[in-house]
C-alpha positions, -999 to +999 in steps of 0.1 A: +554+617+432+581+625+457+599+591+449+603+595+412+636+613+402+645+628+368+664+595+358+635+576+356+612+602+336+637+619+313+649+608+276+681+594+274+704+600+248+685+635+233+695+643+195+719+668+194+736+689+169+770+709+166+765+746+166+773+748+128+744+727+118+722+745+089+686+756+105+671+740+077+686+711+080+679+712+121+640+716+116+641+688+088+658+665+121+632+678+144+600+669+126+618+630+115+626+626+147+591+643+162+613+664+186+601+702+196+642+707+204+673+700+198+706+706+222+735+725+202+766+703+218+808+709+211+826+679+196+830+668+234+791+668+240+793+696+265+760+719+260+766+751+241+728+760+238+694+744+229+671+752+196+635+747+200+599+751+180+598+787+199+631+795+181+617+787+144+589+810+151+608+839+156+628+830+125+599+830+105+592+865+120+621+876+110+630+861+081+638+888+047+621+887+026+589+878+042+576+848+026+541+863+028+525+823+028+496+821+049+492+798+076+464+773+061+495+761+037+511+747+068+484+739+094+477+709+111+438+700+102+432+667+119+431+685+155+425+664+181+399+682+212+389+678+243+362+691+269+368+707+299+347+678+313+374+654+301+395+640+330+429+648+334+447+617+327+428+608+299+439+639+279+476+635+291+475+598+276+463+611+240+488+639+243+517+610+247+502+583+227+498+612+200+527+633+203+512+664+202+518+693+229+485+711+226+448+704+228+422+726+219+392+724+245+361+729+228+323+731+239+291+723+218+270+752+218+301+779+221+329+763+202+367+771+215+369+777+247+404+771+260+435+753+252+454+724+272+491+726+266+522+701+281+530+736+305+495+734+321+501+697+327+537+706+342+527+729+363+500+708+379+522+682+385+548+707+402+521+726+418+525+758+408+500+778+390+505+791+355+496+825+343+484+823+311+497+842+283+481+867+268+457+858+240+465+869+205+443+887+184 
């Protein structure tokens, strides 16, 4: 993989927004245009930051009032699995042709066992290892 540079791999033309745009209005653009960010740019197209899905969690957290909707309103429920049999490239090909950034890994007799994310895939690419977060209870 040493002879492929960024060029080749990365999207060109990434939607942008001005820093002014309403965050309502930013996470309608994100889901239309299945996007997890969205680079904040100055009327000359020079960066001045980057929203992402990360950012929209913590303003759900810290929204006021608190909404107090639980999550089954907005789940996803046609989750697609894998084993931890499955081979590599076959997940990272349903992840593209899918668009999704996370797959649960799952085993017959004991259910969820892990999770497969676009990170792990990064950083087996790169090389590095990848200490996962802590899990949530």
């Amino acid at each position: 993989m040493d002879d492929i540079f960024v060029g080749r791999l990365m999207t060109a033309d990434p939607v942008t927004v001005s820093p002014d745009t309403l965050v309502e209005d930013a996470a309608a653009l994100m889901l239309d245009e299945s996007i997890g960010s969205l680079i904040v740019t100055d009327d000359d197209n020079q960066i001045e930051g980057i929203l992402t899905s990360t950012d929209f969690v913590e303003i759900v957290k810290d929204s006021k009032p608190k909404a107090k909707t639980t999550v089954e309103r907005y789940m996803s429920t046609d989750v697609m699995t894998t084993t931890a049999q499955a081979p590599i490239e076959e997940v990272a090909d349903l992840m593209l042709e899918e668009g999704i950034h996370h797959v649960p890994v799952v085993d017959d007799t004991e259910g969820l066992v892990g999770m497969l994310t676009t990170t792990d895939l990064t950083a087996y690419v790169s090389g590095l290892e990848v200490r996962s977060p802590p899990t949530l209870a």
